[in-house]
C-alpha positions as CSV (number, residue, x, y, z in Angstrom):
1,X,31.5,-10.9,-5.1
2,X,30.4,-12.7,-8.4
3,X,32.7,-11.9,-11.1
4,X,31.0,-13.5,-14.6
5,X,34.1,-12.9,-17.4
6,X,33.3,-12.4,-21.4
7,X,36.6,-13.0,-23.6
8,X,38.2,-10.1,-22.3
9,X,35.5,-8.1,-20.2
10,X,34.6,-8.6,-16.8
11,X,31.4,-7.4,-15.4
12,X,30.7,-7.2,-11.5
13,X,27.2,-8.1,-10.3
14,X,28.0,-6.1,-7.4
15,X,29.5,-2.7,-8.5
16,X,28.2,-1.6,-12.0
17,X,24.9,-4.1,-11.7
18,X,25.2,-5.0,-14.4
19,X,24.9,-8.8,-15.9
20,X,26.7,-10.1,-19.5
21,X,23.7,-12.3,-21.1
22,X,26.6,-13.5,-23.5
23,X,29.2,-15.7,-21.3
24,X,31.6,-18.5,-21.5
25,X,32.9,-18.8,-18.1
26,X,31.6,-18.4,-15.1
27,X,33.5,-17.7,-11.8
28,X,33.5,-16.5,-8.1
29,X,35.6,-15.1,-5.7
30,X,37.1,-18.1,-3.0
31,X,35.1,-16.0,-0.5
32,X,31.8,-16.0,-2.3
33,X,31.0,-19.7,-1.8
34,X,30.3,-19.3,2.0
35,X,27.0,-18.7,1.6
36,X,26.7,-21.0,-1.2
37,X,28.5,-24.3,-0.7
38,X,26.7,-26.5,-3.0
39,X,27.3,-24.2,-6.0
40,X,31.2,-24.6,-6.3
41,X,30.7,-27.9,-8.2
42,X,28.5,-25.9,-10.7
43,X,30.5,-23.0,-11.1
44,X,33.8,-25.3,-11.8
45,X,32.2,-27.4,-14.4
46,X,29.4,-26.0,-16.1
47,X,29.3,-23.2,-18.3
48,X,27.5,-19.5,-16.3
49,X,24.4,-19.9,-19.2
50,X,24.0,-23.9,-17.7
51,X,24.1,-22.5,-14.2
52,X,21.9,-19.4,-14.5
53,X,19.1,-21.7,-16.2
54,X,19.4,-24.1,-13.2
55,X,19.7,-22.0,-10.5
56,X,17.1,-18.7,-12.0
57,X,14.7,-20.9,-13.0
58,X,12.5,-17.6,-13.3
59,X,14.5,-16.0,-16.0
60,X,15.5,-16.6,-19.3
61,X,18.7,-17.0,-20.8
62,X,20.6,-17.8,-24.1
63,X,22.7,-20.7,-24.8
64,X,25.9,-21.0,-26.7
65,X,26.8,-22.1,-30.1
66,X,29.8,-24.1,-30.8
67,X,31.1,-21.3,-32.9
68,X,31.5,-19.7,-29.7
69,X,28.8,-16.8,-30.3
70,X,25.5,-17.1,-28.8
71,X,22.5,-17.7,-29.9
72,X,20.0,-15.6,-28.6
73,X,15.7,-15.6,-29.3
74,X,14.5,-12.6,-31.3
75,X,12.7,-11.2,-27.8
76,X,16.1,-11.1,-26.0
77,X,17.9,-9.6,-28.7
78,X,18.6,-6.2,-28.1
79,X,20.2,-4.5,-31.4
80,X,24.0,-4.9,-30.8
81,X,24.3,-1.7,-28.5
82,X,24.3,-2.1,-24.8
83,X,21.1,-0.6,-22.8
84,X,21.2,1.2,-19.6
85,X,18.5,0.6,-16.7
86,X,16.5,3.9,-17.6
87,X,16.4,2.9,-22.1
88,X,18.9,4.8,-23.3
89,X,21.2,3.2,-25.6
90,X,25.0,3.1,-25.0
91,X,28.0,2.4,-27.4
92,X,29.3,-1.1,-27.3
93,X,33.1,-2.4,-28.5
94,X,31.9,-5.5,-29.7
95,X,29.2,-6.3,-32.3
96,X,28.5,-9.7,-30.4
97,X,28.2,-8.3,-26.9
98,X,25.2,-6.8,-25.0
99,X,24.5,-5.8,-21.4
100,X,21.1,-5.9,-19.5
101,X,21.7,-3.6,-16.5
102,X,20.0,-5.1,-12.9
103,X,17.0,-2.2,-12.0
104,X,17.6,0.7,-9.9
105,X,16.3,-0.5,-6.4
106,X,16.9,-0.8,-3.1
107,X,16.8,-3.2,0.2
108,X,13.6,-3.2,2.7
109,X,13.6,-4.1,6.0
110,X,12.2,-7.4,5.2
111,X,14.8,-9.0,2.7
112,X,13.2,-7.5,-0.5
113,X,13.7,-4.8,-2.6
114,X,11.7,-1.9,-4.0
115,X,11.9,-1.1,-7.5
116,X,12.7,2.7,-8.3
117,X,10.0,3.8,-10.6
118,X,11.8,7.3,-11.8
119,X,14.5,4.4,-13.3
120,X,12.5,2.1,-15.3
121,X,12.9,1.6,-18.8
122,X,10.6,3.4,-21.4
123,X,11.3,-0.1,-23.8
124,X,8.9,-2.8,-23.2
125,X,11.9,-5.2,-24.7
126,X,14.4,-3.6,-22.8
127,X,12.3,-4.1,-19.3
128,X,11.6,-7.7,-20.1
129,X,15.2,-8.7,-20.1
130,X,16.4,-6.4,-17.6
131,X,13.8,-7.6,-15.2
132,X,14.8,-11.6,-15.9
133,X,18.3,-10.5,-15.4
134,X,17.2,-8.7,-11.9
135,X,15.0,-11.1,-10.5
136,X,18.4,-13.8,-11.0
137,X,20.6,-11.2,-9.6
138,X,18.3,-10.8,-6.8
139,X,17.6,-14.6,-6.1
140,X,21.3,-15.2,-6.4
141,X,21.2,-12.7,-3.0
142,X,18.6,-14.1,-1.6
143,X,16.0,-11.6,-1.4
144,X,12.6,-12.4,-1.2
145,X,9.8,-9.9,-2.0
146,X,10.2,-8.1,-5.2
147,X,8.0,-4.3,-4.8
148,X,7.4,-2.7,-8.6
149,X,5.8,0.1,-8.8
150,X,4.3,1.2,-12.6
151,X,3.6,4.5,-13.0
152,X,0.3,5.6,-15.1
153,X,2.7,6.5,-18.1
154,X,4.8,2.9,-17.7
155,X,1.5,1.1,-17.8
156,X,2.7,-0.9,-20.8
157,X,5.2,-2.5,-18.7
158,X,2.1,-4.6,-17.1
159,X,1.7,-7.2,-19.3
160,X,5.6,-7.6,-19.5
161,X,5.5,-8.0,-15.4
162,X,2.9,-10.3,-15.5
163,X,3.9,-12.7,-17.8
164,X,7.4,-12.8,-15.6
165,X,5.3,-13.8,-12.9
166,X,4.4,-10.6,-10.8
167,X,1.0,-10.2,-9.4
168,X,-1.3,-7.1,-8.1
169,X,-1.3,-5.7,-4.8
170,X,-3.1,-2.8,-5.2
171,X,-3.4,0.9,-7.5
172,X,-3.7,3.9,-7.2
173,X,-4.9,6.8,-9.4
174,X,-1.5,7.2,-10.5
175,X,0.4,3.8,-10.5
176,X,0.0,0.2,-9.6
177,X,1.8,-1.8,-7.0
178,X,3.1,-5.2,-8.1
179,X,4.8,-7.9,-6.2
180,X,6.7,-11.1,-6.6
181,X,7.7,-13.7,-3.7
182,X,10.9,-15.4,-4.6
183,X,11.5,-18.0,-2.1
184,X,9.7,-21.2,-2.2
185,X,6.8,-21.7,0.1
186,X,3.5,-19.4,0.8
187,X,4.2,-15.6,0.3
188,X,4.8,-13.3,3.2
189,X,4.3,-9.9,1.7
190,X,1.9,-8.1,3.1
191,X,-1.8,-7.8,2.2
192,X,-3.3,-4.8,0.1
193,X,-5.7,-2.4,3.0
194,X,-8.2,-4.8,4.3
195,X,-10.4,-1.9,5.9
196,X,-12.5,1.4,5.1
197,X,-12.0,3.7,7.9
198,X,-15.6,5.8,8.6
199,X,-16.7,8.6,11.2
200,X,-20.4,9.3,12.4
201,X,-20.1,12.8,14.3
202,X,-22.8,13.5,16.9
203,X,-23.2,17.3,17.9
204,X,-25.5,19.1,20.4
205,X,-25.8,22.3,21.7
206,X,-26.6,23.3,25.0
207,X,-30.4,23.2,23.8
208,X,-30.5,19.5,24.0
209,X,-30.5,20.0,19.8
210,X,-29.0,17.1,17.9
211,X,-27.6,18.2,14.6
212,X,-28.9,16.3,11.6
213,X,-28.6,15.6,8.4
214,X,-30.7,14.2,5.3
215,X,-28.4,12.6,2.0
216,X,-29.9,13.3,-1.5
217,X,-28.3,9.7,-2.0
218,X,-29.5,7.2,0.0
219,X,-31.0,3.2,0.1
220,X,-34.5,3.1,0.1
221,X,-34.7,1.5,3.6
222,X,-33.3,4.8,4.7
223,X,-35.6,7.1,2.6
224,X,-36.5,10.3,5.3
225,X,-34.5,9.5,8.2
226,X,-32.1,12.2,9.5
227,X,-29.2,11.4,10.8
228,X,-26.0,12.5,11.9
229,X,-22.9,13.7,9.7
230,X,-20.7,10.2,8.7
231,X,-18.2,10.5,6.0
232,X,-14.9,8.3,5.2
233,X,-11.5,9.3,6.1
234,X,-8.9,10.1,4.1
235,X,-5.5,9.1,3.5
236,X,-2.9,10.3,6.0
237,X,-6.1,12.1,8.0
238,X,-6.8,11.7,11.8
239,X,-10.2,10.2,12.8
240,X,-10.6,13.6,15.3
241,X,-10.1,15.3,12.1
242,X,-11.7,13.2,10.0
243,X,-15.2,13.9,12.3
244,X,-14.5,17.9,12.5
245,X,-14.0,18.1,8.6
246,X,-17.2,15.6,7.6
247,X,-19.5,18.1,9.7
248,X,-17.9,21.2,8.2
249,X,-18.1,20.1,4.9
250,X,-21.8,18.5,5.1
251,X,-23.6,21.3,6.9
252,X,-21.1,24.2,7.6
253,X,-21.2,24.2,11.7
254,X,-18.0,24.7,12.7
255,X,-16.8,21.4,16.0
256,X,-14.5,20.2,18.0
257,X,-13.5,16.8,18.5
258,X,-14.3,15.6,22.5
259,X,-14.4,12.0,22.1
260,X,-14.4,8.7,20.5
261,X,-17.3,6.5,22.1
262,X,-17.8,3.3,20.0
263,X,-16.7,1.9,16.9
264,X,-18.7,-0.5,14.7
265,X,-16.7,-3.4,12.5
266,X,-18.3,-4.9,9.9
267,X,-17.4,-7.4,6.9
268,X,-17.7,-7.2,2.9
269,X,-19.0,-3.5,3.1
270,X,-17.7,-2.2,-0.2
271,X,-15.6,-4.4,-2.9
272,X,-14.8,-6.9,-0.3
273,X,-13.2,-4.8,1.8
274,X,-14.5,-4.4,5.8
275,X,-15.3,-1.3,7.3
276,X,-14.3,0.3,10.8
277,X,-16.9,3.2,11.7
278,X,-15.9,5.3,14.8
279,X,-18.7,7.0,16.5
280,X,-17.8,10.4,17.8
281,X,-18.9,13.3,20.1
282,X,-18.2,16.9,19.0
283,X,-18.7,20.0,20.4
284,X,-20.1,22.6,18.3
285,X,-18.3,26.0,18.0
286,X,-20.9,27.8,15.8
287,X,-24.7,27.2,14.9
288,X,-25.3,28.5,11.2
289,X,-26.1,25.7,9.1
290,X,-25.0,25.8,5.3
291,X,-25.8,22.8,3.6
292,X,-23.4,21.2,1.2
293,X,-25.8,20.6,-1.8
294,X,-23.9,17.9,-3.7
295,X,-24.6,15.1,-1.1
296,X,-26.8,16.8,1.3
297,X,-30.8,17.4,0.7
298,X,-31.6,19.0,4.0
299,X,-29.5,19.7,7.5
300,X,-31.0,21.1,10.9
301,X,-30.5,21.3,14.8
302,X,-33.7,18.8,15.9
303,X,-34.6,18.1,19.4
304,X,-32.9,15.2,21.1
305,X,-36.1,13.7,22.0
306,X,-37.7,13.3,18.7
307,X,-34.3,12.4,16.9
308,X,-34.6,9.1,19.2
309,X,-37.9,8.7,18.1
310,X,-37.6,8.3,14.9
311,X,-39.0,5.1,13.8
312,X,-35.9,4.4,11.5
313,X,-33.9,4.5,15.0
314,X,-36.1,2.9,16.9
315,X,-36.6,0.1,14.8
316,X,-32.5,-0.9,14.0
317,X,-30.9,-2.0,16.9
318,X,-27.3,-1.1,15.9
319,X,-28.8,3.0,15.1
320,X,-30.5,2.7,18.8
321,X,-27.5,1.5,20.4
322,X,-25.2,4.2,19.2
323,X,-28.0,7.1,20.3
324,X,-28.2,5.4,23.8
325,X,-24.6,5.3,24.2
326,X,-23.9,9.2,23.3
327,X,-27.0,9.7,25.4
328,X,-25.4,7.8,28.1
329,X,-22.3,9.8,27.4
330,X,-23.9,12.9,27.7
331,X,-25.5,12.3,31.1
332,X,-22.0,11.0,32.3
333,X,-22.2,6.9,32.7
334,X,-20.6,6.4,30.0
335,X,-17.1,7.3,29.7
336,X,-15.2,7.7,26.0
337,X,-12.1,7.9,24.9
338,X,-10.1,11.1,24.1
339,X,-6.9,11.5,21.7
340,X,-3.5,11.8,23.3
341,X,-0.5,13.1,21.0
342,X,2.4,10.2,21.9
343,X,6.0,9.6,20.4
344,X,7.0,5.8,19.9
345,X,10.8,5.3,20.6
346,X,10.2,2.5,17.6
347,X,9.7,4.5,14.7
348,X,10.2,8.7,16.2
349,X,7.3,9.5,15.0
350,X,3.7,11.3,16.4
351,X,0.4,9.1,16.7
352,X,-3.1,9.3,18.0
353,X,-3.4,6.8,21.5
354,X,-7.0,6.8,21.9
355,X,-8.2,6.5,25.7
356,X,-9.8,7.6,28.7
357,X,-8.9,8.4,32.9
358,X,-11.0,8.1,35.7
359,X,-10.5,10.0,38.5
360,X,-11.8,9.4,41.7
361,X,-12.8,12.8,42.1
362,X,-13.5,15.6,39.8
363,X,-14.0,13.1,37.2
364,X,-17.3,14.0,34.5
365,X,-17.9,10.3,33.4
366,X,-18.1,7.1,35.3
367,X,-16.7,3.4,33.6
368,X,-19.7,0.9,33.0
């Protein structure tokens, strides 16, 4: 355990979290150079303000005047009361000492830590030096990805991250993610989502009607083709759902989900990002149409036959490919895949395995 000592105070790094900025000696438990051989020569001989500045190169820290007190810049001076982690002010029994407590957070399976968010100070001053003194606190362990999330109504803690080297991963409408790699050496956090997830739902009845839709927003390439429902997928939703919801909402014809039979994958669809659309057969349960007049100008059930023909279809090879394939499907030489409901040992939790079985007999699709 690292014990760093202040006249007559001690403050443990592990235990109360918290770090003393102001210090004249610096020492460790015999059994806390283990892990750190080539420190003991530093901690012997060198003042703790000498060794955090060579050893937390990323933080900032005071040095000490011959008169014994320190002398701290104006940014790092925090009044002469003692701060907690959430910027509340505390009473203090010495006019020269102050306390920056390590942030609230705690380990991830990956050697990091995640910042609690419900803990962070309301002080941009007060953030600034706790987060130097966590980020040595946390380098001194050996961690290596640092996770802080800002809420909406922290957002002036940005700027303070940033210039203490954190970087975007991604945001949300009601906080942004930021992340710092500690260790030398390329970073191994994970990426922000690389993908958009998207559903096209075809439906017929048993008249051999295809239903179809037309968008009031739409590229001029596309201008009067009807189509059939797409729409994206939401966080935490099921592409079976996904399908069933985007038809209900666009025209009001009530589905359900029999199978996914193609996906498409495409690059630098929207901001960058690619885009996985999953191509899906549903069965209708109702035939009323009501159209959804925010997106959709027009919705009906039209004939298979001249759906194909459309000259829109007909002339895009990725639109023809994706008819033939539910046509296929529909006249069974095509087999898709359905959703099975399976529990991983790994994590104890439900998923969607999507896939398909053959039969030798009795079966309603063949494998091509």
């Amino acid at each position: 355990m690292l014990i760093i000592r202040f006249g007559r105070n001690l403050g443990l790094i592990n235990g109360a979290e918290t770090v003393w900025l102001e210090v004249a000696v610096f020492r460790f438990r015999d059994d806390a150079f283990k892990p750190f051989p080539e420190l003991k020569t530093d901690c012997e001989s060198h003042s703790a303000v000498l060794f955090l500045q060579r050893h937390c190169p990323a933080a900032s820290y005071p040095s000490t005047s011959p008169t014994g007190t320190s002398a701290v810049s104006q940014q790092d001076r925090l009044d002469s009361n003692s701060y907690g982690i959430n910027g509340t002010k505390g009473s203090s029994s010495s006019p020269f000492l102050k306390t920056v407590r390590v942030l609230d957070a705690f380990d991830d399976e990956y050697d990091g830590v995640v910042v609690n968010p419900a803990t962070l100070p309301s002080n941009p001053t007060v953030f600034s030096a706790a987060l130097r003194s966590s980020m040595c606190h946390w380098k001194i362990k050996g961690k290596k990805g640092v996770w802080l999330k800002l809420p909406l109504e922290r957002s002036d803690l940005v700027p303070v991250a940033v210039q203490e080297g954190f970087q975007y991963h991604h945001a949300e409408k009601s906080y942004v993610m930021m992340t710092y790699w500690i260790p030398d050496g390329p970073c191994l956090l994970p990426s922000n989502a690389s993908h958009h997830v998207g559903v096209g739902s075809f439906v017929i009845n048993d008249k051999d009607e295809v239903l179809v839709v037309q968008e009031k927003h739409s590229t001029p390439s596309l201008f009067g083709l009807w189509k059939i429902p797409t729409g994206f997928i939401h966080e935490s939703e099921e592409i079976y759902t996904g399908a069933v919801r985007e038809v209900k909402e666009e025209t009001g014809v009530d589905t359900e989900f029999v199978e996914v039979v193609a996906f498409r994958h495409a690059q630098n669809v929207s901001f960058e990002k690619s885009d996985l659309f999953f191509v899906c057969i549903l069965r209708p349960l109702s035939t009323e149409i009501m159209v959804d007049d925010i997106e959709i100008q027009a919705a009906k059930w039209m004939p298979l036959d001249e759906f194909v023909n459309q000259p829109l279809i007909q002339g895009d090879s990725m639109f023809k490919k994706i008819i033939e394939i539910c046509i296929a499907r529909l006249g069974k030489r095509y087999c898709g895949l359905s959703v099975h409901q399976l529990v991983s040992k790994f994590d104890g939790k439900t998923s969607s395995l999507y896939f398909n079985i053959v039969e030798d007999q009795g079966s309603d699709c063949q494998a091509n």
